[in-house]
N, C-alpha and C positions, 0 to 999 in steps of 0.2 A: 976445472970447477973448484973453486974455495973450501975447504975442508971445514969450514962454520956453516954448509949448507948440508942439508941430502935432500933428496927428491926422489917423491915414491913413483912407484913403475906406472906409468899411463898406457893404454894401450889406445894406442891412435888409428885400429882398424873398428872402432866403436863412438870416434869424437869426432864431428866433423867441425871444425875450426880452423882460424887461417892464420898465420905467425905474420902475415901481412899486416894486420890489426894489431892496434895495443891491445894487450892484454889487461885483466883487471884485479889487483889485490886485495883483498879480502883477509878479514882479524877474527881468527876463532877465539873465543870466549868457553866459561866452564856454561852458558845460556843460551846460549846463541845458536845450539845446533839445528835446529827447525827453520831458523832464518838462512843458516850457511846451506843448508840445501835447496831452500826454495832459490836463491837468489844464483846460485849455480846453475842451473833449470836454464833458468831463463836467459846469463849468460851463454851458455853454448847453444842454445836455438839460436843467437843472435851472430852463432859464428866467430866468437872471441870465449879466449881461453881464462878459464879463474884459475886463479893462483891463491894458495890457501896457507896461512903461517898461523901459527898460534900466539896467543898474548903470555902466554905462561910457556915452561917449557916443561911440556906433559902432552900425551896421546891424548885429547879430546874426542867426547864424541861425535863433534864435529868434524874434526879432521877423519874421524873416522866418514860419514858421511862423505866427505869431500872423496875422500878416496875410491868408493863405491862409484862416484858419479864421474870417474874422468877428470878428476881436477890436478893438477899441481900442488902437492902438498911439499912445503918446504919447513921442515924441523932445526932448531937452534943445535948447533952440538955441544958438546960439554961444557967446551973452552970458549962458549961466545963471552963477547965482552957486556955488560951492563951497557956500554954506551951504543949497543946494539940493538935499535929500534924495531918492530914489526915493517915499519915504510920503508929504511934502510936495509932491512932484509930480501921483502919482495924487490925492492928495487934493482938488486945486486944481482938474483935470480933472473928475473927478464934482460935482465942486459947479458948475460951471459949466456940466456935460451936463445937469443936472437929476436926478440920481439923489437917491433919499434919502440914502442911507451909503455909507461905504466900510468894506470886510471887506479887512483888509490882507493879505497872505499872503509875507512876502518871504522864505522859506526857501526852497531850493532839492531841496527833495522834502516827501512826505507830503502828504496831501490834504486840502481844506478843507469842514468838517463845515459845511454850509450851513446847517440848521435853528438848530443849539446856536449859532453864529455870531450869527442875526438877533436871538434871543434873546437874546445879549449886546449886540449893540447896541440894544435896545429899552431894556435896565435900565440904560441911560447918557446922557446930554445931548452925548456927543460926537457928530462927524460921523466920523470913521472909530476901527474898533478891531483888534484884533488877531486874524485869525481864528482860529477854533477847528477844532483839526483831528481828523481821524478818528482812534479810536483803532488804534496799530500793532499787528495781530494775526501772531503768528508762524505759518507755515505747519507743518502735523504732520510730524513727520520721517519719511523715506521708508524703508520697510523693504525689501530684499530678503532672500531667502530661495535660496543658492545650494545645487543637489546633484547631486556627480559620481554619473553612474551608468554600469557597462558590464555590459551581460546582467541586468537587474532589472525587466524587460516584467512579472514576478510581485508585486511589491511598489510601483514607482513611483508607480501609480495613485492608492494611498490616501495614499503619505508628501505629492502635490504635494495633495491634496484635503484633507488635512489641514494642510497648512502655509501655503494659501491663506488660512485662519482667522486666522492672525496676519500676514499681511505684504503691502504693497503687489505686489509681484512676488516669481514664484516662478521660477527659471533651474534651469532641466536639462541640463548638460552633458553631450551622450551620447560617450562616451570611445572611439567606434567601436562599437559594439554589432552583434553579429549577431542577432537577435531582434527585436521588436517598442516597446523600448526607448523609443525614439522618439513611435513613434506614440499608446500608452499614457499618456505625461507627457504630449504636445500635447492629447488628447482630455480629460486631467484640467483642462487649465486653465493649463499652464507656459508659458512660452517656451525653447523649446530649442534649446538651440547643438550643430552635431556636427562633430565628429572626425573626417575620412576614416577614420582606422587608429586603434589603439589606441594611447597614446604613456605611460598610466600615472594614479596615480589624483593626481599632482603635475602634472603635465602639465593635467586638469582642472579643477584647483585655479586654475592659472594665466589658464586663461582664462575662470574664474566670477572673479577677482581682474578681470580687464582688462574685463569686462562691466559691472562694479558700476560700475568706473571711470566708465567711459564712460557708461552711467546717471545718473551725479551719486548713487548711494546714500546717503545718510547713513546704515545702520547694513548691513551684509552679518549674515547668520547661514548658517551651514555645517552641514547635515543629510547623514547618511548615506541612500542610496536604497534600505535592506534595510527597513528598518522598526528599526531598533534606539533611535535616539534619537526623544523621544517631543516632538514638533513642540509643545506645549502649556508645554511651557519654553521657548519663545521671548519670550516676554515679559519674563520673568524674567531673563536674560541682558541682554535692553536695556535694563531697567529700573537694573542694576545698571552698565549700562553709564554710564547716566544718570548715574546719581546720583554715584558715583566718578571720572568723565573719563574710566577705565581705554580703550586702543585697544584691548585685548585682553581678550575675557572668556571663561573656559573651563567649559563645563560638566563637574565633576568627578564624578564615579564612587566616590570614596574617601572622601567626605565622609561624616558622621557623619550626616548628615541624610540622606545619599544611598539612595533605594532599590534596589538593582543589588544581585544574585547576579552575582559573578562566578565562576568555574571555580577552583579555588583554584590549575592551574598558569598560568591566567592571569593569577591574582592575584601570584604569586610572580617570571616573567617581569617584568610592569612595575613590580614595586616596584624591581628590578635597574635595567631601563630607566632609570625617573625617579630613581633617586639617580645615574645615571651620565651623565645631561643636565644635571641642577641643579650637577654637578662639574665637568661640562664651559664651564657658564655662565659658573662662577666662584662661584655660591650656595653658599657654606656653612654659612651658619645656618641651622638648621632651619625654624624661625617663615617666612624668606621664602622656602623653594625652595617649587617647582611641584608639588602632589601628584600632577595627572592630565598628566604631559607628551604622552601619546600621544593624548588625546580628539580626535577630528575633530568634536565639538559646539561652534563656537566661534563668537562675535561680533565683528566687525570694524567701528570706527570709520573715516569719512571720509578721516581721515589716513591709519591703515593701511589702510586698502583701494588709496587713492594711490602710496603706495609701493611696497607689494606688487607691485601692475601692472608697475610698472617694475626690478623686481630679478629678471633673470633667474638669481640662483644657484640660487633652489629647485628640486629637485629632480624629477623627473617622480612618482618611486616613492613608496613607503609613506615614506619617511623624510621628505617633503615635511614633515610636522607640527614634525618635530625640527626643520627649515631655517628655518620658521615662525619660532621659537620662536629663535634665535640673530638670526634679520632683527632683532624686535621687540625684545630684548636689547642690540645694535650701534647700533639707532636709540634707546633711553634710553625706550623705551613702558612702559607702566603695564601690567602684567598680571594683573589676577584672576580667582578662580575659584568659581564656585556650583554648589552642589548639584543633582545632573540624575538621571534616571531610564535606565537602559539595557537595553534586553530583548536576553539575548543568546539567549533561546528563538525565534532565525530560522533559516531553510535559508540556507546557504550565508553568511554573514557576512563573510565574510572569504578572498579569492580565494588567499589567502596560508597557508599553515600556517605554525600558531605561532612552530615552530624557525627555519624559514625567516624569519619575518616579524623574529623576535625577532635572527637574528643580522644581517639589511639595518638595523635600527635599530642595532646595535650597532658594526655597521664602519661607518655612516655617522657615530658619534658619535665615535672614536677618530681616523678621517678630517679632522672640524672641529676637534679639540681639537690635533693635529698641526698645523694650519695655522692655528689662530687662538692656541693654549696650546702653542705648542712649548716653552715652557720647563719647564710642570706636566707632560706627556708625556715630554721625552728630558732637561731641564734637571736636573729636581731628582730621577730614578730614574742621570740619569750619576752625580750628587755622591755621590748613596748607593752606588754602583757603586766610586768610587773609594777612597769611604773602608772601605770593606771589603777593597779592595785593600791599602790600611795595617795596616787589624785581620790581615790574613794576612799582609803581610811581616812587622809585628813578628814574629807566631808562626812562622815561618820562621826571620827571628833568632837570635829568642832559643832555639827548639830546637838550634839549628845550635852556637850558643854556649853548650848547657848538656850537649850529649849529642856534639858534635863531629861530627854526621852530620846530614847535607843534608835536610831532610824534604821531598822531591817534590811530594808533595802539595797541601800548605801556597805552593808554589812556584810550582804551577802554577794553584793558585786566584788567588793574587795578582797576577800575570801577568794573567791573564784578566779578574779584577775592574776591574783596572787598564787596561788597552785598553778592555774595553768602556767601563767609563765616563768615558773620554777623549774616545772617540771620539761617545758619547751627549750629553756636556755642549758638547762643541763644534759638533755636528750641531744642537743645541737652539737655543743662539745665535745663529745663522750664520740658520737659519729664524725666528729673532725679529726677526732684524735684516731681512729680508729682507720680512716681514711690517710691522716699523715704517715702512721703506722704499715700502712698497704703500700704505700710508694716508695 
């Protein structure tokens, strides 16, 4: 044996391997030692022997490993030369232990296709070749399937039994429920999170957001627990999630493709709603605002599900969807929308009446636009304020100067115009700046 090799003691009444087979080389790294082991493993089940040389010449904890496991660990000695390779070393080592070949492997992950391997070395005259490795199969992406529910013991049964169909896991936040809630979702098949107290239908949004987190999700999908959204567009959502990047995908109501009967004054409600969020965004083109602002049928990418978790501005209440929708906006997300089915023929839908529902959306959206658009809010309704103030002093003026008599009126508009939107343009500023300041 070559005095530029040593070889640490193997004990062969513990390895069963066959020096009939090539053997396979293997490159320790100062990283790699998690992979030098596994991938040792699985060599000698297979009845070929690893052979283990380091890239540096130091005791790794890899070779450490290696030598735990029965492998052939071969060390550089003092006097190797620089032009002394890892492959040239194992190489020298197997020809000299008597193996047939060598099956080089010197990457640092991925595993070595053993069969397809010896068959490349049979179709060649060399002594070692380059193994061939397994191919890398990506693992299926993990669906969750999140749904707030409070008091829906009457419908949760079938929405988890039915959304089981599409998704790796199904999460039922129970929002504090007094009913059977609970027990209902657990017996369908879910995992359920609960609420001491009720805190709102944002509030379990927030923690279907922190669950997925923590799951590792790759794609959240968001079901209402009445029965309205129809769990069989789940696919369709990811799918477009797919294919787009989009972080955000919304199942809309509005589309032309869409099957939904909606109530024509709920139809009339959120067409109000979604022109007054897509103004509040800053969307003005038609082509890119948001048709269905208000859908709680939505798909959440990895990313957004990560951030979500951790921005506690959203809301607890109904408006949570609109706070959604301004997160996803601030952080620069991709947001699209496909056509969905909606049954709004359920009991109870909606714990909220309309008016009500519709004006919590409304002061919540005048509320962000104040604090995120203070300029489109108090800036540019001050400037118009003032300058009306002008249009009535003229006409104060010039009646004063054409009839000799004071017109009040005209005087007291002007006046008025004039404060207010002194007072508005400066108030707008002052909270722009103060917002520029925040960021």
């Amino acid at each position: 044996m070559s005095d530029r090799i040593q070889q640490s003691p193997a004990n062969d009444s513990t390895r069963e391997v066959s020096k009939n087979l090539p053997a396979v080389g293997l490159v320790a790294t100062e990283s790699n030692a998690e992979w030098i082991a596994a991938e040792i493993l699985r060599i000698h089940s297979r009845a070929h022997q690893a052979i283990v040389t380091a890239a540096v010449d130091a005791d790794l904890q890899a070779l450490t490993f290696a030598r735990w496991l029965d492998a052939e660990v071969v060390l550089p000695s003092g006097n190797w030369a620089e032009a002394d390779s890892p492959r040239e070393r194992l190489q020298l080592f197997a020809k000299e232990a008597g193996y047939p070949g060598l099956l080089y492997h010197g990457e640092e992950d991925g595993s070595v296709n053993l069969p397809a391997s010896r068959d490349a070395l049979k179709n060649t005259e060399k002594f070692t070749v380059d193994a061939q490795l397994e191919p890398v199969t990506e693992a299926d992406p993990t669906v969750m399937v999140g749904i707030p529910a409070y008091n829906e013991a009457a419908t949760i049964g079938t929405v988890v039994e039915s959304a089981k169909n599409y998704a790796d896991t199904v999460l039922v936040v129970d929002d504090g429920s007094t009913d059977d809630t609970v027990e209902v979702a657990a017996a369908a098949g879910a995992t359920v999170y609960e609420h001491d107290r009720n805190v709102g239908y944002g509030g379990a949004l927030n923690s279907i957001f922190d669950q997925a987190d923590r799951g590792d999700a790759d794609y959240l999908v968001i079901l209402d627990a009445d029965g309205q959204h129809d769990p069989s567009d789940i696919p369709e959502l990811i799918e477009q999630q797919q294919e787009s990047g989009a972080e955000v995908v919304i199942g809309n109501r509005f589309d032309e493709d869409a099957d939904t009967e909606m109530p024509l004054y709920r139809r009339f409600g959120l067409f109000a709603v979604n022109l007054m969020t897509n103004l509040s965004l800053g969307i003005l083109r038609p082509t890119k605002q948001i048709s269905d602002t208000q859908s709680g049928f939505r798909a959440y990418s990895t990313e957004a599900i990560s951030s979500l978790a951790e921005d506690n501005s959203i809301g607890d209440h109904m408006d949570a969807s609109t706070n959604i929708l301004y997160h996803a906006h601030s952080n620069g997300y991709q947001v699209v929308e496909v056509p969905t089915t909606i049954d709004y023929d359920v009991e109870a839908s909606n714990n909220l009446g309309p008016v009500e529902h519709g004006l919590t959306l409304v002061g919540n959206i005048i509320r962000t636009v104040e604090r995120e658009h203070p300029i489109m809010l108090l800036g540019v309704p001050g400037v118009s304020c003032v300058l009306m103030g002008f249009v009535f002093t003229y006409f104060t003026m010039f009646n004063y100067l054409q009839s000799g008599s004071f017109p009040l009126g005209y005087a007291l508009a002007s006046t008025t115009f004039t404060i207010i939107g002194i007072l508005a343009s400066f108030t707008g500023i002052i909270l722009h700046s103060l917002e520029l300041y925040r960021k």
